[in-house]
N, C-alpha and C positions, 0 to 999 in steps of 0.2 A: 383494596385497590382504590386507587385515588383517583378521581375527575378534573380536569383542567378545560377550560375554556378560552380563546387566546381572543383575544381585542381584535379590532377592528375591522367587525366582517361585514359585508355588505350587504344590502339585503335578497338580490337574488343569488349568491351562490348556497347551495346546501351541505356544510359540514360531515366530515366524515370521520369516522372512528380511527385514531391508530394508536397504540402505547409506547412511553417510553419503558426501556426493555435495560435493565443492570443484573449479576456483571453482563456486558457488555461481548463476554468473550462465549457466554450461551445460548447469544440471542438470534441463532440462526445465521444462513448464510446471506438472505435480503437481497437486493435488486442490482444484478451485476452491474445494468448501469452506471453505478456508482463510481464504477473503475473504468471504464470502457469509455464514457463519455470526455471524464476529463482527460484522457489520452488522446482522444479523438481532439478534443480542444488544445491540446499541449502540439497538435501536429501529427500526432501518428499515424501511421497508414492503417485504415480498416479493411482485414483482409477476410472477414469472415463474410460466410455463405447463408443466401436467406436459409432463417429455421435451423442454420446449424451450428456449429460450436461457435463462439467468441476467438477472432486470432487479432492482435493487434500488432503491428510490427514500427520498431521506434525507427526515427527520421534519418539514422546512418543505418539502418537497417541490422543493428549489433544485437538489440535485443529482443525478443518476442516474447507477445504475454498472450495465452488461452485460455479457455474457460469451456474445460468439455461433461455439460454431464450427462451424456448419451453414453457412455465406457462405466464400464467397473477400476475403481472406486469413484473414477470421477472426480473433478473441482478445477483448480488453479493448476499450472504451470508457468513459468516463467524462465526463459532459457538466455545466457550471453554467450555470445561468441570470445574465443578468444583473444584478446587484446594487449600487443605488447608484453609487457610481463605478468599481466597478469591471464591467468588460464580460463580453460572454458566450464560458467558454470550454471544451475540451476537452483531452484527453487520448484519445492510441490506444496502445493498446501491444499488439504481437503474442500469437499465441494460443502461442507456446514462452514465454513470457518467464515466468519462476519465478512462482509464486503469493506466495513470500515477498519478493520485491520489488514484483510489484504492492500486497501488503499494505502496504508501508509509505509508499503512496500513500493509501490508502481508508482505513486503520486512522486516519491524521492527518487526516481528513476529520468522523470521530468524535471530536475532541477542539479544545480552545479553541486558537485561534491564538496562539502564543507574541508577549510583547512586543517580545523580542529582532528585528532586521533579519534575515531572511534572509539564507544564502549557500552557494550550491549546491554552491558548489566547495570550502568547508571538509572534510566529510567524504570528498571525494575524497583531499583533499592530506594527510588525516590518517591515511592508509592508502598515501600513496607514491607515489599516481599521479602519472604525467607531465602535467605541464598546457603549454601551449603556441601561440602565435597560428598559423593556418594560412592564410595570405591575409586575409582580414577576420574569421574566423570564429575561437572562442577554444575548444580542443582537450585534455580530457582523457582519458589510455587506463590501463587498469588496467598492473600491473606486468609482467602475463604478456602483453599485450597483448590478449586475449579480450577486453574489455570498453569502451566508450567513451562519452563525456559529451562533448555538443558544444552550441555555443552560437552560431547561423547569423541572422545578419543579411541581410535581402534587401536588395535597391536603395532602397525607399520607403521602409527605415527599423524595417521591421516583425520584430519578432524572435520568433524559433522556438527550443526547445529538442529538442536529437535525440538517443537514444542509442539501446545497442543493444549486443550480443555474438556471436560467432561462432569457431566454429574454425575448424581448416583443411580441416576438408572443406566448409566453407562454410557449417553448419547453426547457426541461431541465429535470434536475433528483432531486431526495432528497435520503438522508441517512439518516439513525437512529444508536444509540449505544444503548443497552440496558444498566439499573443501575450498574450493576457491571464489564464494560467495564476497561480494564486495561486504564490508563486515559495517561500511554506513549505509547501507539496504536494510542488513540484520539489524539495525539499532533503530532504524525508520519503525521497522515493523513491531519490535516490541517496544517500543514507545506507544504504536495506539492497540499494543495487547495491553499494556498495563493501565491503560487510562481508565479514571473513577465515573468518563461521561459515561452516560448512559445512548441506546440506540433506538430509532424510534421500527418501528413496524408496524404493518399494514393489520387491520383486524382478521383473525384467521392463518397469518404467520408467525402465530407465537409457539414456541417449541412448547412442548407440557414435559414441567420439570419442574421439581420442588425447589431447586437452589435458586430459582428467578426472582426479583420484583420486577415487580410492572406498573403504568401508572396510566391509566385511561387518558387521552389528550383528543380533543375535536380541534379538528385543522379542515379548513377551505382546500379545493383542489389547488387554487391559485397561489396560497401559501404557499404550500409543495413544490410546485413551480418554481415559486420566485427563490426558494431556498436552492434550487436543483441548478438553478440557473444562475446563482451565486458563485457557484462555485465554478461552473464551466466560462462564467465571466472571468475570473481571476487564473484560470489556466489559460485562456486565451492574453489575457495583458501581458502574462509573468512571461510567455510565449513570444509575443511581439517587443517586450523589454529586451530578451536575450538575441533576438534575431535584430535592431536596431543595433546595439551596444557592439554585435560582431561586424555591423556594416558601417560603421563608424570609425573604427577602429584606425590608425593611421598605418600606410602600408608601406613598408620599407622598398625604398627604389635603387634603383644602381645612379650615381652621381656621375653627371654628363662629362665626358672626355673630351680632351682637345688633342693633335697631331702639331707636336716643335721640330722641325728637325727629322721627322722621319720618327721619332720616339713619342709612343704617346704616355701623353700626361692625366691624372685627374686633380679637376678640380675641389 
């Protein structure tokens, strides 16, 4: 286990322990805030109750994200309403599963849909993983094998997206999309399944699990902060960019008429 000390700490704050925490995909489920804040900064309605589950509900009110873990099994949900052609769907992802890969489901949730086609398995294969047919069902696993992306077709046709991680003592989470899962959601999320960063954690939330490294790091409260506060900065700007650019927008008007003759004309 490695030691880090980070630059320039002042001299009354007192340094506290936390590790960075790889892979990334068993380093516990970590401080929901992580999600809940920058939605709250992106605009969402916070609808949850002191002391009780997490509900957050997005700003046309189409999609809602929770965070229950008073219930068996407990974790994430994420639910849309249906829209237009496309139908009504979900998302579950266990209450282990990292906060910074749930983020990178909800955080794409707060931003404009890329023009580009989706594709779930790019940032898999762009980190090494093994992809693979497995009977009918089409098979990605991270390099160390802890981690997995699958893509299961039932009988009727109807397709599910499954993943998940585990070590060998068996502890880990799994997630599900349901069929009509927008499919640039699914690629948010395994974009930050597959990532090489590492996660940091508090002293005392580190899973005990032989497939981990860990690397000892002393960070200031204020660090903490200012990092926490980075990010809720830039969901609030990227926020007030998209809400400017819509009230900017030039608004198409009816072009003023004239009366010749008893017949009207436009100009």
């Amino acid at each position: 286990m490695k030691k880090k000390q980070w630059p320039g700490w002042g001299p009354d704050e007192q340094a506290e322990q936390h590790y960075l925490v790889q892979p990334r995909a068993l380093a516990g489920g970590g401080d929901v805030r992580h999600v809940s804040e920058f939605l709250r900064a992106s605009g969402w309605r916070d609808k949850s109750k002191t002391g009780g589950p997490v509900f957050m509900e997005s700003p046309d009110r189409t999609v809602r994200v929770a965070y229950d873990p008073y219930v068996l099994p407990g974790g994430w949900t994420i639910h849309g309403k249906a829209n237009g052609p496309n139908g009504e769907w979900s998302a579950h992802l266990g209450q282990q599963t990292p906060v910074e890969i749930v983020a990178g489901l909800t955080d794409a949730l707060t931003r404009p849909r890329s023009a580009h086609a989706p594709n779930v398995w790019a940032p898999l294969q762009e980190r090494n993983w093994h992809t693979r047919f497995e009977g009918e069902h089409y098979m990605a696993t991270s390099p160390d094998g802890a981690a997995w992306m699958q893509y299961r077709q039932s009988a009727d046709g109807s397709a599910m997206w499954w993943s998940g991680a585990k070590d060998q003592q068996g502890n880990g989470w799994t997630a599900h999309f349901s069929p009509h899962a927008p499919m640039h959601l699914v690629q948010a999320f395994s974009a930050e399944l597959a990532s090489p960063d590492p996660v940091m954690r508090p002293r005392g939330r580190i899973p005990h699990s032989a497939q981990i490294r860990t690397w000892s790091v002393s960070v200031k409260p204020s660090q903490l902060s200012a990092w926490q506060q980075a990010r809720i900065t830039a969901a609030r700007a990227a926020t007030w960019a998209r809400n400017s650019a819509r009230s900017t927008r030039p608004r198409t008007t009816a072009r003023p008429s004239t009366t010749v003759g008893g017949a009207r004309t436009r100009r």
